[in-house]
N, C-alpha and C positions, 0 to 999 in steps of 0.2 A: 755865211759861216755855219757849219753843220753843228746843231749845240747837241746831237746824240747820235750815234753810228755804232752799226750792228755788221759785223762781219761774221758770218758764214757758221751763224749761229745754228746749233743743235742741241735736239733734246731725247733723251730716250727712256723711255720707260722699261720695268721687267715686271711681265704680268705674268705667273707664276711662271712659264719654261718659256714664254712668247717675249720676245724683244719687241713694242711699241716703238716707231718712231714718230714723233709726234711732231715737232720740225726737222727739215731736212736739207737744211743751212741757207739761213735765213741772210739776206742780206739789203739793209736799210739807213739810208739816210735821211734825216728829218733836221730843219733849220727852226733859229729861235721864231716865234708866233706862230709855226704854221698850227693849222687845224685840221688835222690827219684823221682820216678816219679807216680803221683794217677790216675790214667784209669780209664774211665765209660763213657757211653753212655750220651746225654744230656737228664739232668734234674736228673742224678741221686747221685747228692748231691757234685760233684767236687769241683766248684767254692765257694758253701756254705762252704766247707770246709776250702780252703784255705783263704779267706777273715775272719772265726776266729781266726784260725793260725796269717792269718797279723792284728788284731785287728782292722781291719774294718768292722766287725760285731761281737757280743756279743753270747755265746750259751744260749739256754735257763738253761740248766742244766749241769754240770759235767766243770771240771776242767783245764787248759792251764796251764802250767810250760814253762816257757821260761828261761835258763839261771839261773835257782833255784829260780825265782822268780814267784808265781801262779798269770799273768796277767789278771785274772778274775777280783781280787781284786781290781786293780787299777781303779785310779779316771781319768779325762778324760785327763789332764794336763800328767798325770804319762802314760798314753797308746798314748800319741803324739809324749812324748821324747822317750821312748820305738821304736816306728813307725822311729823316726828320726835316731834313733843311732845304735840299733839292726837289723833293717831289711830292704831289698832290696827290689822293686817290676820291673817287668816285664811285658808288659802290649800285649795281641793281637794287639791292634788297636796303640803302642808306647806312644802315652800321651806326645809329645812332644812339645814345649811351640813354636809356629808356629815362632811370630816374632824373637825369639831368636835363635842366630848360634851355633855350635853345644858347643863350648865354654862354654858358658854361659847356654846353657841347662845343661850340669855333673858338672857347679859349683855350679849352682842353691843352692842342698840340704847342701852343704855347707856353703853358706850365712846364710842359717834357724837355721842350728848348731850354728852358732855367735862363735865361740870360736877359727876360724883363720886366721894366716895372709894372707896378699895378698898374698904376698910370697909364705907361706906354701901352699896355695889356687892352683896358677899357679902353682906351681909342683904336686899335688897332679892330678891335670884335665889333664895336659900333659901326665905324666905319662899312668892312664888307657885310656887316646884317642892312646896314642901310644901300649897297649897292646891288643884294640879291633881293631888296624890299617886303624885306619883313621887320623891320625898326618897331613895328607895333605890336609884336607875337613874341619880343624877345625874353621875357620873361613865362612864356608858353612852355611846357614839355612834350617832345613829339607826339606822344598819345594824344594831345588837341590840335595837333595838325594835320591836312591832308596829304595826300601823296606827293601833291607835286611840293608842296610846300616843305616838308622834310626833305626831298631833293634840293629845294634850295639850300635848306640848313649843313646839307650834304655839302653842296659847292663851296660855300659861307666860309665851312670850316677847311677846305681844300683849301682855299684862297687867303687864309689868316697867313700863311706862314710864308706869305711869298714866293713861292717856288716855281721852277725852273721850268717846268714841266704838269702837267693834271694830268693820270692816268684815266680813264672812265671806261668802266666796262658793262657795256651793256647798260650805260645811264636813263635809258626811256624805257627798259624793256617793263615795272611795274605800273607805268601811265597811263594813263587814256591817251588820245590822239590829238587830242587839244593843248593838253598840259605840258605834252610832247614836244611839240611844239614850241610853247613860251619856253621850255627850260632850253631848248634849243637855241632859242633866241638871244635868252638872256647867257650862254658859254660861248657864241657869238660876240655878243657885246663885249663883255669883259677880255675874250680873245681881242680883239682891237683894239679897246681903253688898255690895258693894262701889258697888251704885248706878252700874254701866258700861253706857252705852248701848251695846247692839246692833242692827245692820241684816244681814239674812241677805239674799242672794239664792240660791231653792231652786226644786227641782220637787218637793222630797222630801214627801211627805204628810205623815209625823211631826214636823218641824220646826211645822207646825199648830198643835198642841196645846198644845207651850212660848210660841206668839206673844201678847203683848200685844196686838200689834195687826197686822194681814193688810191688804197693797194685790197689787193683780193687776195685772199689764202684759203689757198686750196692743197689737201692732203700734203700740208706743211709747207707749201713752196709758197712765196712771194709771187705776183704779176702785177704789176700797177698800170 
């Protein structure tokens, strides 16, 4: 069962008189768990891709299906809750809320849900701090963590709100080649245990090896 489908998607840009096409109608299918990963050189359409996927950009043309629902259609209220409830992100640079420890960073998106208890709340953040294993650092603020470690906090907090889907863009690209590695291991894992679709946009060669399933983009087109 296809849990997200991308018909003949486009995007265009206007650089000052020059018409940018930056995809040139993209067309994908991706099922619940898989672990997808989208290759291409930069500039040649990744990150534009994944950002309609997460609905933090609009295509110009062609169709998104999330969950049987075509999120093109939505209004901007309906693609926030969409953003809140359905889907993860993952960030290169982590996006983690400085003065907050890491606690309070994976409870964050849960406070925005408004729908639980405190209760519920603290088990739910305990829980995936102890599955990305940092249960000991959880009162840490990222400035006392390392790289790979704040990429965990990254996941941590991706994974609190149970969704449907984890964007990750360019998730290894601040690592070293070791750390690379474990965080790789460890969105592996949790892709299995927990049945979380992932969609990676990489250039990194190792992300390879963990993919279900490999598409290349190149000057906007899809080949898989």
């Amino acid at each position: 069962m296809n849990l997200l489908t991308l018909e003949n998607i486009k995007k265009n840009y206007k650089l000052g008189e020059t018409l940018v096409e930056a995809l040139k109608g993209i067309n994908l299918k991706v099922e619940k768990s898989d672990f997808l990963s989208i290759i291409g050189p930069s500039g040649s359409g990744k990150t534009t891709l994944l950002n309609i996927i997460g609905c933090i950009d609009n295509p110009s043309d062609g169709k998104v299906v999330l969950s049987n629902v075509e999120i093109t259609n939505l209004n901007d209220k309906e693609i926030t809750n969409l953003r809140l409830h359905k889907l993860g992100f993952i960030f290169q640079t982590f996006n983690l809320i400085p003065v907050l420890n890491i606690r309070e960073n994976v409870e964050f998106p849960l406070l925005l849900m408004k729908k639980f208890s405190k209760n519920e709340i603290d088990k739910k953040v305990e829980k995936v701090i102890k599955e990305v294993g940092l249960e000991n650092f959880i009162n840490h603020r990222p400035s006392e963590l390392s790289g790979g470690q704040r990429q965990r906090v990254a996941i941590a907090r991706a994974l609190v709100t149970e969704p449907e889907i984890i964007l990750a863009d360019e998730p290894t690209a601040n690592l070293d080649s070791k750390t690379s590695e474990q965080i790789l291991e460890l969105m592996k894992k949790l892709n299995v245990s927990n049945k979380t679709t992932f969609i990676f946009s990489t250039h990194d060669p190792d992300v390879l090896k963990y993919a279900n399933r490999i598409v290349k983009i190149k000057d906007g087109l899809l080949e898989e």
